[in-house]
N, C-alpha and C positions, 0 to 999 in steps of 0.2 A: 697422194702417195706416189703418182708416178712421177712427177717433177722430182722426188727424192733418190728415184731411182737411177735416174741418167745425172748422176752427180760425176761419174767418172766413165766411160768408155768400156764396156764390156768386155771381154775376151773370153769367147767360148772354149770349154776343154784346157783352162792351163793348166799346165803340168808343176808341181811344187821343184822349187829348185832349191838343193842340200849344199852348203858348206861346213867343213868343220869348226868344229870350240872345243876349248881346255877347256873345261866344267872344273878340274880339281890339279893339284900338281903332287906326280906321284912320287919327288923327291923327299915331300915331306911325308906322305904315306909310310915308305920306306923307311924315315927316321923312326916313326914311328912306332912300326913294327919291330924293328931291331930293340927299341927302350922295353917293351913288354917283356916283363917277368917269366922265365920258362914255366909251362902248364899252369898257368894263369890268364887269366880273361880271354876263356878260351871263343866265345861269341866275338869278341872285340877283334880277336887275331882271325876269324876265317874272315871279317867284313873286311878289314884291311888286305887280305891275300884275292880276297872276291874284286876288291878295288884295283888291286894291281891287275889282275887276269885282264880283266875287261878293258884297260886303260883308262886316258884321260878325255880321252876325245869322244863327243858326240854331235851328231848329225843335227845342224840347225837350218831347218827349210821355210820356204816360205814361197808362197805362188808366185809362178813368172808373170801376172800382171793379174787384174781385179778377176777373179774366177767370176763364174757364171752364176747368179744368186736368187735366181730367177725361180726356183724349184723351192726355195725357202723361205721368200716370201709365199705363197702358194700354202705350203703344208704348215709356218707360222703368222700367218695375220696378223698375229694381235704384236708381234714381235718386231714390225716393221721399225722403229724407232731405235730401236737395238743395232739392227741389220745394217741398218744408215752409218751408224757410229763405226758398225765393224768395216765397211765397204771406205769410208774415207780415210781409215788406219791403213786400210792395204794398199789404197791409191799411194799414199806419201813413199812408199816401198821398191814400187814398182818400177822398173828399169833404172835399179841404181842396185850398190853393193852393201846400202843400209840393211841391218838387220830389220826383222819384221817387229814392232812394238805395238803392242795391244794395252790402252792406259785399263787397268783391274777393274772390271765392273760388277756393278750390285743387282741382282734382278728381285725387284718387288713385286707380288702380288698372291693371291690365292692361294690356297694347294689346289692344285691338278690341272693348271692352265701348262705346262710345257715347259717349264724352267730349267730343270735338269734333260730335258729331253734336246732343250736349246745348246747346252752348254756342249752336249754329244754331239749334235750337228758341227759345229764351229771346229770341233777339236777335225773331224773325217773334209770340211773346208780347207782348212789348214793344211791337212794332211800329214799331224803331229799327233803324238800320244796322248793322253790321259788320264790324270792322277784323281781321282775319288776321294773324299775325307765327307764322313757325314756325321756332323755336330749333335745332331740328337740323338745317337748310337753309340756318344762319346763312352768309352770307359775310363779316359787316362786323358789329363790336362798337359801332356808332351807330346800326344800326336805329333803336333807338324815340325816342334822343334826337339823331339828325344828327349832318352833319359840317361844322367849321368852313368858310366859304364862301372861306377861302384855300388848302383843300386843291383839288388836281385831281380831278376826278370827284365832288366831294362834293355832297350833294344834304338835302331835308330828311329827318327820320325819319319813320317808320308815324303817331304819332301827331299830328303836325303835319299831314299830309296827309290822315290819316281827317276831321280836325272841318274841313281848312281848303276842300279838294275834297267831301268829302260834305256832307249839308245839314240835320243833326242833332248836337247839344250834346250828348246821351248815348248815344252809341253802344257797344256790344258790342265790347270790346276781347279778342280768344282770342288766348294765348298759348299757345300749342299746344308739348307736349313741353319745359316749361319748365328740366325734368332732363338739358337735353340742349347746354345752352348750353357754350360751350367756353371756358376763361379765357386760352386763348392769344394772343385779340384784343391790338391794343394799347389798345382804350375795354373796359370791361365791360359787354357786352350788357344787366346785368341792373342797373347804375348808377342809370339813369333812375327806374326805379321805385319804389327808397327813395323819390322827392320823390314822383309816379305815384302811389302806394298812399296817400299821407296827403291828407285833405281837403283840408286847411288849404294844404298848400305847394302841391298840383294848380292850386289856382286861380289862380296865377302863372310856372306851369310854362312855361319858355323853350328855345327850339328853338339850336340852338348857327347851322344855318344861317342861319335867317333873324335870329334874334337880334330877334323880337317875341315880349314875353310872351303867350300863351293864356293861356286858361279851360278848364283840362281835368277838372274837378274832379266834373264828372255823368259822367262815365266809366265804363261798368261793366265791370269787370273778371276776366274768367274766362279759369285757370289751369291746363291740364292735366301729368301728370309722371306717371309709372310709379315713381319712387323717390325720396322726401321726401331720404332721405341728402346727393344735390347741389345742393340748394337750399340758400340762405344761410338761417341764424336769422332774422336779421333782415327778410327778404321773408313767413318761415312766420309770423312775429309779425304782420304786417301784413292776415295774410288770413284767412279762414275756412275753415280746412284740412276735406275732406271725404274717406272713403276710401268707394271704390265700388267694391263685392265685383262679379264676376261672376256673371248674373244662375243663379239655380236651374233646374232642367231643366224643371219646368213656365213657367217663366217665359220660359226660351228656345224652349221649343215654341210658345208662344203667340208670339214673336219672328217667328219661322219661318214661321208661318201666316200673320200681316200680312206678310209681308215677299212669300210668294207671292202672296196678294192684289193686293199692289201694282205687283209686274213685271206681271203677269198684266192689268192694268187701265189700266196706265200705254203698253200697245203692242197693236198692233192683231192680231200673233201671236197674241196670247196668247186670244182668242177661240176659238184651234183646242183648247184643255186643258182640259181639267175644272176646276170649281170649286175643288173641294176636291183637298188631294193626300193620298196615303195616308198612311195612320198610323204604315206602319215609315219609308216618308221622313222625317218629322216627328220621330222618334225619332231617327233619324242625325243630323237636323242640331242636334237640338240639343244634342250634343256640341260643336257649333264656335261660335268667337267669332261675335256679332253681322256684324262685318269679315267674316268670311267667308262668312256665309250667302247674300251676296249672290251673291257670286259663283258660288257651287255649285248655286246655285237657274239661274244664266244657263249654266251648263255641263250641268247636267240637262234643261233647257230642250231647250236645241240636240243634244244626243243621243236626245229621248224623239221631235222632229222629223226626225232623221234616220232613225229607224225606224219613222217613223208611225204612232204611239203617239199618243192625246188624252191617256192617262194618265201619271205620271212615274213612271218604277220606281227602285229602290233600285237597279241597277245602274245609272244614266244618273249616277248622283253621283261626282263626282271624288274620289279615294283621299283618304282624309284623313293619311294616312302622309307626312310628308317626304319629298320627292324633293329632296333637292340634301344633301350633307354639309357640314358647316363645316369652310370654309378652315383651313387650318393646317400643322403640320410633316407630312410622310410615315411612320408608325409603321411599323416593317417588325418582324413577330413576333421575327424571330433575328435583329436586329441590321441594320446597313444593305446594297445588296447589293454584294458583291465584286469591285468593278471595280475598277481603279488598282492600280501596284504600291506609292506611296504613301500607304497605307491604313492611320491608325492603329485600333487593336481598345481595344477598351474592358481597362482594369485592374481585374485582378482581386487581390485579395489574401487569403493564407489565413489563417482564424483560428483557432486552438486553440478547443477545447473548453471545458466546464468540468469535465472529470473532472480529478483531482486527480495522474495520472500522466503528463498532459500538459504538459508546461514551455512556456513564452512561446516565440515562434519566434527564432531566434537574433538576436543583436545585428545580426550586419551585413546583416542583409535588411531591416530595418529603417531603416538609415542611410541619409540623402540622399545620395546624391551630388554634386560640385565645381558641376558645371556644372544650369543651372538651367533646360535641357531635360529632358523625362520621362525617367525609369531608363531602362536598356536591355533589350531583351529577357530572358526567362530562359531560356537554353537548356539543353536536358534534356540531361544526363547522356547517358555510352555506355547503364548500365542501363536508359535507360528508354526504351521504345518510343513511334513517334508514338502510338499509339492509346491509350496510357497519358496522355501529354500533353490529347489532346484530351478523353478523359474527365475528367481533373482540369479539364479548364476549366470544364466544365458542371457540376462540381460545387460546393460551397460547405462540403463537411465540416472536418475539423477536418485543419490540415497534419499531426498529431504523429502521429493514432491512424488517420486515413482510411487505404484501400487504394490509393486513387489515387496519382499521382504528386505531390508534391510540390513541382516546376518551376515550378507556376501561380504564382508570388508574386506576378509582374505578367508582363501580356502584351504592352508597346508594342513596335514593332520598333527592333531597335538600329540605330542610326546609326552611321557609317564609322567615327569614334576611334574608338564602342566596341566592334569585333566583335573585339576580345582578349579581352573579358569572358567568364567563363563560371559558370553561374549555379551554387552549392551541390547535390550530390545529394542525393537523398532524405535524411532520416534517418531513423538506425536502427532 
């Protein structure tokens, strides 16, 4: 990894350097507001005067040469692959009047290895905004591209309101959980992006509410997803697909240690603890996702203080065992329990063997019956005892040669026509 690192010439401390961009052109803004019906679309008319207020220009920056990324490797390890990608995008940038261009990346792996956490770093890298959209908190399949200004409630999308409300041309667009988008919408959440991901058509990409072209085309686009599988072909074509293993146990111990560091620094508590924390803590946590470290570090915290302790013991850490089961049916070992006198029992049916002086079981135990509710019960013979019956139920041998009772062919309870029925005795 460190041959990856001196791909380009460091410069420590660069400062992001701003030029302006038209993002939208407020001649047609202005057509447009003038066309609107008086005391009509009256959402429609403040975004178009909010358009005018703020203007057309926004701040498009981008580092005066490769910033110092040396702190990022460090607090993401397992991210180094990424980092490479990003550090050679900004080399091509640097000391020239080229815009900064980041080709839309995919980040695969896990939940709680740092994916969204990654996408936050790069945006404060940059030293550009932010735009957030998370696919699995979807409510409305117009997020990112709006909705027509003749629906009720309809408003503009994420991306209209990142470049038109914020006050940067390239901002950090995360789509967080991008394997999580649902197709049941009636718009496709994920629509937009075909035009979104290509340069070309971005830079005249149109909001369906406002229905004024932007400039969305410095857009950086970063893509998180646990499973490539629900994403469309045609979006994986478009992006720079990365998968990001879970980081290694030295790697999460090192996690672990910055992560105490930081609680520990970031609050005034935290001057009651030791510097350092011990070595089998360290070991424990770094069994758990990034995601969780956090948390078991603020739960060990508050337990090593509740027993006024400076130091964190391996017991102040919370059980890493699952506490809750997953939802679902009720499995009852012996079947379900016996309430109701309307209770149907599972069928059973006997199968011969494969020995050779076992014949197939007769014809008419076999044969459906008229009506096309389940058979009737079998009812056992005078010769055979209940306790004969219930053994054969539990069992599964062979009807012709077992000792058991035979009766089991099926067990459902007969209904009223049929309690004339009465089932075959054993054979002989």
């Amino acid at each position: 990894m460190s041959d990856s690192r001196g791909l380009v010439p460091c410069t420590a401390g660069s400062i992001p350097v701003a030029s302006m961009r038209t993002v939208y052109r407020l001649g047609e803004v202005e057509r447009r507001l003038d066309k609107l019906p008086p005391r009509e679309h009256e959402v429609l008319r403040a975004t178009y005067e909010r358009m005018i207020e703020k203007g057309a220009e926004r701040f498009q920056v981008k580092p005066s040469g490769v910033p110092a990324m040396q702190h990022l490797y460090d607090e993401l390890p397992n991210f180094g692959e990424v980092l490479d990608d990003v550090k050679r995008q900004l080399a091509l940038c640097q000391d020239s009047r080229d815009a900064l261009e980041i080709t839309p990346m995919l980040l695969l792996g896990p939940p709680g290895i740092g994916k969204t956490h990654f996408a936050q770093q790069v945006a404060l890298l940059l030293g550009t905004g932010v735009g957030f959209v998370s696919m699995s908190s979807l409510t409305a399949g117009w997020v990112l591209s709006g909705a027509s200004s003749q629906w009720k409630g309809a408003r503009a999308g994420k991306v209209f309101e990142t470049l038109v409300e914020g006050v940067y041309a390239n901002p950090v667009m995360v789509i967080d959980e991008i394997d999580k988008a649902r197709a049941e919408h009636a718009y496709d959440p994920l629509g937009a992006l075909y035009s979104l991901l290509e340069h070309d058509t971005a830079g005249h990409f149109t909001d369906e509410f406002a229905e004024v072209a932007i400039d969305a085309s410095q857009v950086i686009w970063v893509a998180t997803a646990n499973d490539e599988r629900a994403i469309p072909e045609p979006i994986l074509n478009r992006m720079n697909v990365f998968e990001v293993a879970a980081p290694d146990r030295d790697a999460a111990r090192s996690i672990a240690l910055r992560l105490y560091r930081s609680i520990r620094g970031a609050h005034d508590w935290g001057q009651r603890f030791d510097e350092e924390p011990l070595d089998a803590v360290l070991d424990i946590l770094s069994r758990l996702a990034p995601r969780e470290m956090r948390r078991a570090w603020m739960t060990a915290f508050g337990n090593a203080r509740l027993a006024g302790r400076a130091a964190l013991d391996v017991a102040d850490l919370p059980e890493t065992a699952p506490r809750r089961t997953p939802i679902g049916f009720v499995q009852y070992p012996k079947g379900p329990p016996r309430h109701g006198r309307r209770r149907r029992r599972a069928r059973t049916i006997a199968r011969p063997c494969a020995r050779v002086s076992c014949a197939p079981p007769p014809r008419r135990c076999r044969a459906p019956l008229p009506s096309p509710r389940p058979p009737p019960s079998a009812r056992a013979s005078a010769s055979c005892s209940a306790a004969a019956v219930r053994a054969a139920r539990r069992t599964s041998g062979c009807s012709r040669c077992s000792r058991s009772c035979a009766c089991r062919w099926t067990a459902w309870p007969a209904p009223a026509w049929a309690r004339w029925w009465r089932a075959p005795g054993p054979p002989a």
